[in-house]
N, C-alpha and C positions, 0 to 999 in steps of 0.2 A: 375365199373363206366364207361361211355358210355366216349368217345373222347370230344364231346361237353361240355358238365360236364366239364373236365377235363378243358378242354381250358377256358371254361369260369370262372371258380375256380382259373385256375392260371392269366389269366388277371386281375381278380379283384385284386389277394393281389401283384401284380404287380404294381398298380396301377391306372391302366387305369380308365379313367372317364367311368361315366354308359351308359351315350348316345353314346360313342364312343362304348362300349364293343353291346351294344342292334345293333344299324347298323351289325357293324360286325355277328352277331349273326344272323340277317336278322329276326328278332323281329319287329311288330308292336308297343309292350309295351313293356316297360322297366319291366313293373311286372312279364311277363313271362322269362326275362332273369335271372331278381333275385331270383325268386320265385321258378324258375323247373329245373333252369339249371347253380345256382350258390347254391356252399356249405360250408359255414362258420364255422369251429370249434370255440370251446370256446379259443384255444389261439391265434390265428387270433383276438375276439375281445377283448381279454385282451389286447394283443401289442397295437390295435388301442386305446384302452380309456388311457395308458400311454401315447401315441404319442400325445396324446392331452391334455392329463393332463402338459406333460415335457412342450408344446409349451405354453400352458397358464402362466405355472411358470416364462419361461422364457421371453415372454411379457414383464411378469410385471416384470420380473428383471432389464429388460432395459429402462422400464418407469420410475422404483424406480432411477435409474441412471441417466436420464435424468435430472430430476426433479431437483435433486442433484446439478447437473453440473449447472445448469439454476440457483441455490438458488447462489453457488459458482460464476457465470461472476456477476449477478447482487450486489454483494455486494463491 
């Protein structure tokens, strides 16, 4: 795997926003940074659909408590 590859691989599951990694990259489009020069395993995007699934859950946990509190001062 080439350096660029690499760099850009590890910035993305680092974090970094797309436009910020594409500048960096010295890419006109964002599609050539993700497309040729970024490489996603399958547990890269399992962690990410939990990371999303745990933040949804927990949302609505704090909604469902909210709610709660709100039912509890009004009475």
């Amino acid at each position: 795997m080439s350096t660029d590859i690499t760099f850009c691989t590890n910035m993305v599951n680092a974090g970094i926003d797309l436009k910020s990694l594409q500048y960096l990259m010295g890419h006109s489009d964002v599609k050539v940074t993700l497309d040729v020069y970024t490489h996603i395993d399958y547990e890269r995007a399992a962690a990410e659909m939990i990371r999303l699934t745990d933040g949804k859950e927990q949302a609505a946990a704090e909604n469902g408590k909210s709610m709660a509190e709100k039912r509890i001062c009004e009475a």
